[in-house]
Backbone bond lengths (Angstrom), bond angles and torsions (degrees), N, CA, C in turn:
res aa  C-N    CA-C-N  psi(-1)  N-CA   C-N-CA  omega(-1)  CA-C   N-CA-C  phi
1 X - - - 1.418 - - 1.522 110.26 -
2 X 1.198 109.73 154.79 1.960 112.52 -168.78 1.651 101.96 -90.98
3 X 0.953 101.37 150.33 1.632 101.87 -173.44 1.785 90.46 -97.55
4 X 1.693 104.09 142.32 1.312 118.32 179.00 1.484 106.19 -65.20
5 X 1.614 103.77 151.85 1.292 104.68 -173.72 1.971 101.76 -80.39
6 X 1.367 109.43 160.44 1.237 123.58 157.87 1.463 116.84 -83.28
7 X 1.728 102.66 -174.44 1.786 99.49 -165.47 1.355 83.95 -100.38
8 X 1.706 136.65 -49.28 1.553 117.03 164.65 1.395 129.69 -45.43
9 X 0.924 120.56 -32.90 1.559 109.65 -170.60 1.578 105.52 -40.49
10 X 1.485 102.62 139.04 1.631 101.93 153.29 2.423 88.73 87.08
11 X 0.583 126.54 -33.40 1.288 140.49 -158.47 1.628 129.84 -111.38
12 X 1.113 132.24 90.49 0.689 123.80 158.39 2.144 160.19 -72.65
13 X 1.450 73.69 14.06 1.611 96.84 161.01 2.211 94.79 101.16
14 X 1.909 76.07 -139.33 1.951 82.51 -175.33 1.911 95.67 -79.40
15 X 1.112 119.55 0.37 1.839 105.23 -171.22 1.156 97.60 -81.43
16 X 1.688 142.20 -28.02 1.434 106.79 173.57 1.655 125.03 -87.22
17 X 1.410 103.28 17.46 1.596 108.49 -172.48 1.511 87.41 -89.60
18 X 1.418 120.59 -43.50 1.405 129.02 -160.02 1.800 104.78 -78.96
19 X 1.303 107.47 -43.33 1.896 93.95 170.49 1.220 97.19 -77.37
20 X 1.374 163.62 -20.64 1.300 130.69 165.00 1.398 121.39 -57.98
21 X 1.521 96.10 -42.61 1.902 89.80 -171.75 1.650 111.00 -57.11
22 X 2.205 107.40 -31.91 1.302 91.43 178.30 1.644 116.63 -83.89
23 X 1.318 140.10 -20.13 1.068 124.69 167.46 1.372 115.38 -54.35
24 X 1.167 127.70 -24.50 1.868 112.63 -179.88 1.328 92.92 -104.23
25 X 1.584 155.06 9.27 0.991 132.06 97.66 1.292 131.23 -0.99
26 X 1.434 111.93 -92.00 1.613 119.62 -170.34 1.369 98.33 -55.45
27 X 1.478 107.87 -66.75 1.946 109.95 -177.62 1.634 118.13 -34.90
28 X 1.007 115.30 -34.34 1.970 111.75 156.50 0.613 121.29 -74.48
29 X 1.369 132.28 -46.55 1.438 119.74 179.48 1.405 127.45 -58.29
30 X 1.485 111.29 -42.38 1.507 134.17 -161.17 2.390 83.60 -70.70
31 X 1.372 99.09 -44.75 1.717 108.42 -175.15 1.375 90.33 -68.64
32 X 1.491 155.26 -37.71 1.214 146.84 -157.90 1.834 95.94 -80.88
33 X 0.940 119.83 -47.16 1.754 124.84 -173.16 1.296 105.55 -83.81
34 X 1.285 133.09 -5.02 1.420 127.90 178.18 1.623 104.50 -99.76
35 X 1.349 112.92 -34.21 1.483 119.25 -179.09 2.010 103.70 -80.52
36 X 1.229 107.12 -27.63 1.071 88.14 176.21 1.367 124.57 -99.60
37 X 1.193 119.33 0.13 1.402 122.26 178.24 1.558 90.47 -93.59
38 X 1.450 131.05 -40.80 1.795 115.71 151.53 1.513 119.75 -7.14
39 X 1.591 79.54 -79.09 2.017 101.87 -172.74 1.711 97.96 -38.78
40 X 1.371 119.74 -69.84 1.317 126.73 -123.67 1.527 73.27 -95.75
41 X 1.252 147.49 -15.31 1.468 132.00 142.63 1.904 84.74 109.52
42 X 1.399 152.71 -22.28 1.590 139.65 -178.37 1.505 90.99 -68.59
43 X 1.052 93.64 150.18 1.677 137.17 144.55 1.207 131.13 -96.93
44 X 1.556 115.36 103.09 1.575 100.76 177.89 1.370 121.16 -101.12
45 X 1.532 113.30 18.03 1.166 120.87 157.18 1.416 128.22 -81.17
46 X 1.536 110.50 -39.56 1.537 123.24 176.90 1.955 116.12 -51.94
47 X 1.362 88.26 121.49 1.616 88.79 -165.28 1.579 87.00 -76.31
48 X 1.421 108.63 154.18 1.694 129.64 156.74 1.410 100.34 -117.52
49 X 1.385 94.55 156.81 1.692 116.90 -151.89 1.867 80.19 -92.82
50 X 1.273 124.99 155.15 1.085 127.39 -177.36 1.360 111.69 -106.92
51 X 1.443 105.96 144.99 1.555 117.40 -155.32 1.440 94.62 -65.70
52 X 1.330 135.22 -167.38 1.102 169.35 -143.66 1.353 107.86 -149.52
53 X 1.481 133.36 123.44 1.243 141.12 -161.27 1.719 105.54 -69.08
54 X 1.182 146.21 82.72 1.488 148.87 -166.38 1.951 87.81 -39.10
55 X 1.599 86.46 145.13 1.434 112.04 178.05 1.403 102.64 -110.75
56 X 1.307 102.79 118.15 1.731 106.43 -170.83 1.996 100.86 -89.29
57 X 1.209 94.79 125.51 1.895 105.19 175.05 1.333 104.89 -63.12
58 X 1.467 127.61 124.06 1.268 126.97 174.46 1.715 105.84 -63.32
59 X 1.509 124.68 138.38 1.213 119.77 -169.54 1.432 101.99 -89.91
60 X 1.483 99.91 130.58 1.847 104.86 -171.64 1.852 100.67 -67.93
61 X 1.557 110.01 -35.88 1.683 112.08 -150.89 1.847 91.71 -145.51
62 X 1.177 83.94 112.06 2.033 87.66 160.64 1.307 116.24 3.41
63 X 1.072 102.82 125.70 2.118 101.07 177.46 1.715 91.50 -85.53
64 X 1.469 112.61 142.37 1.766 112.39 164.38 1.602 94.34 -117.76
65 X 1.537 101.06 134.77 1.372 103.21 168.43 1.588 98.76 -58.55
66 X 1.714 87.11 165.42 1.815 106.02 165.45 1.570 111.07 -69.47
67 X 1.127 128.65 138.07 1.352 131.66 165.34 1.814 118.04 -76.61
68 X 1.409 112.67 103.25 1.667 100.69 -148.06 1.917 94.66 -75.65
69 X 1.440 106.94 168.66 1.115 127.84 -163.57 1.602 108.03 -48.69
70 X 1.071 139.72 150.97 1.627 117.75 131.86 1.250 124.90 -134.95
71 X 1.711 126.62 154.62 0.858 131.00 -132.30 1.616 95.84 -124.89
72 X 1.439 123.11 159.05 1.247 126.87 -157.50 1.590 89.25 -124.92
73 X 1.001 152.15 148.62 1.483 154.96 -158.77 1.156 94.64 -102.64
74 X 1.599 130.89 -59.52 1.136 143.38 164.17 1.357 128.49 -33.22
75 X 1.555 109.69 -66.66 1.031 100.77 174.56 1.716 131.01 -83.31
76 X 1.192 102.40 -0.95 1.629 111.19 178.08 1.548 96.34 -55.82
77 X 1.671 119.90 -47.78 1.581 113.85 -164.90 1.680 120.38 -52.86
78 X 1.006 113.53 149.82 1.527 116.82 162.04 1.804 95.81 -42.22
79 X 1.153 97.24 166.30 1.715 97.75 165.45 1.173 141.68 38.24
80 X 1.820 104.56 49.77 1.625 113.39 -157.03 1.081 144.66 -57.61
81 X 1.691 97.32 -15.20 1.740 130.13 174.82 1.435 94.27 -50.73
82 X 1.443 112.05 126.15 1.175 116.95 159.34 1.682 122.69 -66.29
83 X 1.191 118.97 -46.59 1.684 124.56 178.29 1.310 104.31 -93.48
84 X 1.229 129.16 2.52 1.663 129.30 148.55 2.165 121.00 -32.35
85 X 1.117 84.96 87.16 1.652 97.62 179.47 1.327 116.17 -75.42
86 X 1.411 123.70 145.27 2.047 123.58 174.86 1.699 89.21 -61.61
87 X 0.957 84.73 149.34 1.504 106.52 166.12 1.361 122.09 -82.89
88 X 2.011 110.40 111.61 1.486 125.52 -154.83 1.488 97.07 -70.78
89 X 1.234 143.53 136.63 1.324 136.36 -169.42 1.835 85.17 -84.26
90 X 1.197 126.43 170.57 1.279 140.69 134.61 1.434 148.84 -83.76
91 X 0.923 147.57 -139.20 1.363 128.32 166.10 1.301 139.54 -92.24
92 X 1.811 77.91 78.01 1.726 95.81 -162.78 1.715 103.09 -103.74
93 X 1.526 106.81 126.04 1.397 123.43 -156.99 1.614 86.25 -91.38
94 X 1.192 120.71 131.69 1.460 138.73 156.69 1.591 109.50 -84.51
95 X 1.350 90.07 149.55 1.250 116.86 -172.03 1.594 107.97 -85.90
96 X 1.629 123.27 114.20 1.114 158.55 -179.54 1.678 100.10 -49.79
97 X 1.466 101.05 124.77 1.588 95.12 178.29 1.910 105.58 -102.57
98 X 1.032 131.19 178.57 1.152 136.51 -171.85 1.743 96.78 -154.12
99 X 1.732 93.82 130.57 1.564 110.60 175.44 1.672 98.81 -123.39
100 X 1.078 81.87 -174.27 1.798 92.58 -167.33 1.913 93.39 -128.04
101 X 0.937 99.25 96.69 2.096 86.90 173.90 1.173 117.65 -77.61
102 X 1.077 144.16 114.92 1.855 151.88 -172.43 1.817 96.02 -100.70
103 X 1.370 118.36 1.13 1.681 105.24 164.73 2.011 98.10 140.72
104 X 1.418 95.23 147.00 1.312 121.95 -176.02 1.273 116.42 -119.07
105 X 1.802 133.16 107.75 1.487 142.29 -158.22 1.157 102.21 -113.08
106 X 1.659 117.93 173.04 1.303 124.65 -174.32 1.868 83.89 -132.81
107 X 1.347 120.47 -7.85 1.568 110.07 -170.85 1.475 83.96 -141.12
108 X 1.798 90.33 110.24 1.998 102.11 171.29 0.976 116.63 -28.87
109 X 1.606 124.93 -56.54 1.477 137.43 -162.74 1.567 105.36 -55.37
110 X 1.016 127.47 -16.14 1.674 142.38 -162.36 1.690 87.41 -84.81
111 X 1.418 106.63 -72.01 1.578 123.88 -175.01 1.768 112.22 -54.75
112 X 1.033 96.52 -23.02 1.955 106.41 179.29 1.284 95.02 -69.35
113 X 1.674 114.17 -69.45 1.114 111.70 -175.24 1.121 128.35 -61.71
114 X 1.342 146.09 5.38 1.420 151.55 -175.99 1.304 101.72 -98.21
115 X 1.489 124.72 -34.60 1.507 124.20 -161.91 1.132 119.04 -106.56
116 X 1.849 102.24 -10.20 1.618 106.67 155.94 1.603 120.41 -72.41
117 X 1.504 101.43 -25.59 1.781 115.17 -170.15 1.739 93.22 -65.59
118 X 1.312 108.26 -52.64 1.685 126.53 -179.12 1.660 97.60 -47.28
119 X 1.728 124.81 -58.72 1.418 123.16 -166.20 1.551 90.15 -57.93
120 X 1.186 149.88 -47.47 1.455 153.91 -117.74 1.666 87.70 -84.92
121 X 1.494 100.21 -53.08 1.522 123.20 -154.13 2.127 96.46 -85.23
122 X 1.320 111.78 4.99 1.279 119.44 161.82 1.896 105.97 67.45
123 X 1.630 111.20 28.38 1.331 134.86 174.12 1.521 109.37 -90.96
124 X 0.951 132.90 156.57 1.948 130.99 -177.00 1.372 83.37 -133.99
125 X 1.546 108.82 115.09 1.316 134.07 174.05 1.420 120.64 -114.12
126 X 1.418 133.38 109.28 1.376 132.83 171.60 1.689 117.54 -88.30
127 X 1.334 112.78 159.80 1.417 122.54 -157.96 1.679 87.77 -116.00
128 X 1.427 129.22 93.09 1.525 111.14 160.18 1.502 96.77 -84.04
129 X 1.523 106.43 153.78 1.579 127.61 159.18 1.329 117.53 -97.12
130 X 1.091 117.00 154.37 1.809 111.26 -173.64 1.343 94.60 -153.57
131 X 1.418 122.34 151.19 1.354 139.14 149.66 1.450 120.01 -88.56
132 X 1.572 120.23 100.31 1.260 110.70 178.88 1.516 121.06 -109.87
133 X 1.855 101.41 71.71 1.842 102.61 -174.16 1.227 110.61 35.84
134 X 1.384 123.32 -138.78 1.287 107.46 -141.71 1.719 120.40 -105.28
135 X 1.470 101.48 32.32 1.496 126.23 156.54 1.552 128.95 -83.09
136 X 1.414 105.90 -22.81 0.937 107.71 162.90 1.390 124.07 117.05
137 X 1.221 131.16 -144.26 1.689 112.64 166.50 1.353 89.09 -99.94
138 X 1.503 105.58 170.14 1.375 117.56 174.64 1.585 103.29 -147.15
139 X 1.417 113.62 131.47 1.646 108.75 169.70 1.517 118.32 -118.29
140 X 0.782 106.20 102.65 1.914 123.67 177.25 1.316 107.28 -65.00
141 X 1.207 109.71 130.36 1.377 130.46 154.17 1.511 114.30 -109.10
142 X 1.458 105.63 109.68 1.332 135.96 154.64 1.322 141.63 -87.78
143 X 1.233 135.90 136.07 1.647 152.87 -173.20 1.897 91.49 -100.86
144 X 1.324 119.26 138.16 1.174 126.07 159.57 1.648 135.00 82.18
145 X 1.018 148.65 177.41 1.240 117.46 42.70 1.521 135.32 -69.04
146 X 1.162 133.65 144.54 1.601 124.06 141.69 1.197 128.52 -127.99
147 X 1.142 98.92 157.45 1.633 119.93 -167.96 0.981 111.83 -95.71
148 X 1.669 136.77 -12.56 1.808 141.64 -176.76 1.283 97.86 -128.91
149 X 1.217 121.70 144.44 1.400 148.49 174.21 1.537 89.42 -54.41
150 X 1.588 93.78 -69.30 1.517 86.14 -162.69 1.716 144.23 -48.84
151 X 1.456 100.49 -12.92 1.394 111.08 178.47 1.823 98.36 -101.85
152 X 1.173 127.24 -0.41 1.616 128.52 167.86 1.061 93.13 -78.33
153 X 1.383 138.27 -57.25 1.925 151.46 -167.79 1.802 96.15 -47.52
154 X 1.538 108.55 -56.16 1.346 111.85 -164.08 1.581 127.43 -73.83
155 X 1.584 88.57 -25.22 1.652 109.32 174.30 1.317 104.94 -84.64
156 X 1.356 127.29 -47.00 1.521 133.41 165.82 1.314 115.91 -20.86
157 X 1.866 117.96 -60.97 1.592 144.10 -158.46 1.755 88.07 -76.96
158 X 1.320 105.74 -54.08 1.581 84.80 -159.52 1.414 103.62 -76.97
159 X 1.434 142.50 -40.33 1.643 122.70 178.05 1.723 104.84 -56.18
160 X 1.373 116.36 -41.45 1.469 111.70 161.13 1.603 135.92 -34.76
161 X 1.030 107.36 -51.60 1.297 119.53 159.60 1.729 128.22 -69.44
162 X 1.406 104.28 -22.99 1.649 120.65 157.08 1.028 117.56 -57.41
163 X 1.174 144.14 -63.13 1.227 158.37 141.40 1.839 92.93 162.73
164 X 1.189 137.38 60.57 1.512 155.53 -156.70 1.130 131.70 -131.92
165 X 1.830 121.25 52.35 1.083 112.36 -155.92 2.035 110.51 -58.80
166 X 1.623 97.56 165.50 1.409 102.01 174.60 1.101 93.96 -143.99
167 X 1.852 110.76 173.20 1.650 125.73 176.94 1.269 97.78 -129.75
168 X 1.613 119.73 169.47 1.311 111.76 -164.19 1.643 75.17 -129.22
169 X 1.536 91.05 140.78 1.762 99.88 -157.74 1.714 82.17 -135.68
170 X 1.380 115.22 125.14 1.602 126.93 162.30 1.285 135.37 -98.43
171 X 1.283 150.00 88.92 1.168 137.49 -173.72 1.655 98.45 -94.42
172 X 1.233 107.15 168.15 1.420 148.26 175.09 1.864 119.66 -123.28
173 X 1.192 97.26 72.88 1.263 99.66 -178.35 1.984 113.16 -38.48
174 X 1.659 98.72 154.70 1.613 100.41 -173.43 1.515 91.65 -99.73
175 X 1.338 110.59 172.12 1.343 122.67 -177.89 1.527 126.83 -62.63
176 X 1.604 112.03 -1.92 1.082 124.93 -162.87 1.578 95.65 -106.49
177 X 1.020 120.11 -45.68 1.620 142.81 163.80 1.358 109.41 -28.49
178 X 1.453 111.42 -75.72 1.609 133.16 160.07 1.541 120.51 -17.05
179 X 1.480 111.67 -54.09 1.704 128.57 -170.02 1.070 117.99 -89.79
């Protein structure tokens, strides 16, 4: 008759749970230093040929250190003149921008919705806000700037053809604008 098995047989308890965990231990690690000496591209197996003992030149004349640079704070800057002023432009007329207004609200949500209708129609519409005393706020919806008639004409036709009226609104930037 066979003798019943025991609960050891075959088993050596918690020690083979514990050398597994350390063999895949070591086995990562040993894979962590092989992949990274991969990455970082050395070999510390690859022999290099060994240098040659450097032959030092007997010095004919005193070595003088270098005297290192120094630097002037001042003059390092662009434009070293101290009372060196920007140059005041004169009466130089800037060039006038031109917007297109598609409508002026007193309730944002009005102006949201106008400039999504504008995104739809593949137009880039900005929302200025303004305080106009005792009218109240006002939020503009604007098309542009441009600088050529001809692309005001073209932007004009297509909200025109939207059914979208616009105004052709000019500013003249101030000198402060400009800088």
């Amino acid at each position: 008759m066979a003798k019943p098995a025991t609960r050891n047989s075959g088993r050596s308890g918690g020690r083979s749970v514990f050398t597994g965990v350390l063999i895949g231990l070591i086995f990562g690690a040993v894979l962590a230093v092989v992949v990274a000496l991969w990455v970082t591209g050395s070999n510390p197996f690859k022999s290099s040929p060994l240098k040659p003992a450097a032959v030092k030149p007997e010095p004919s004349a005193p070595a003088t250190p270098e005297v290192a640079p120094s630097f002037d704070f001042y003059k390092v800057l662009p434009g070293d003149a101290h009372s060196e002023m920007p140059p005041t432009p004169g009466n130089t007329t800037s060039t006038p921008l031109y917007y297109l207004q598609a409508g002026a609200f007193q309730n944002p949500t009005d102006a949201d919705n106008l400039k999504a209708q504008l995104a739809l129609l593949g137009v880039e519409a900005t929302i200025q806000t303004r305080e106009l005393g005792d009218k109240g706020v006002f939020h503009r919806v604007r098309v542009g700037p441009f600088h050529a008639m001809d692309e005001i004409n073209r932007t004009r036709t297509l909200l025109t053809q939207n059914n979208i009226p616009v105004t052709l609104v000019k500013e003249v930037p101030t000198q402060q604008e400009t800088h």
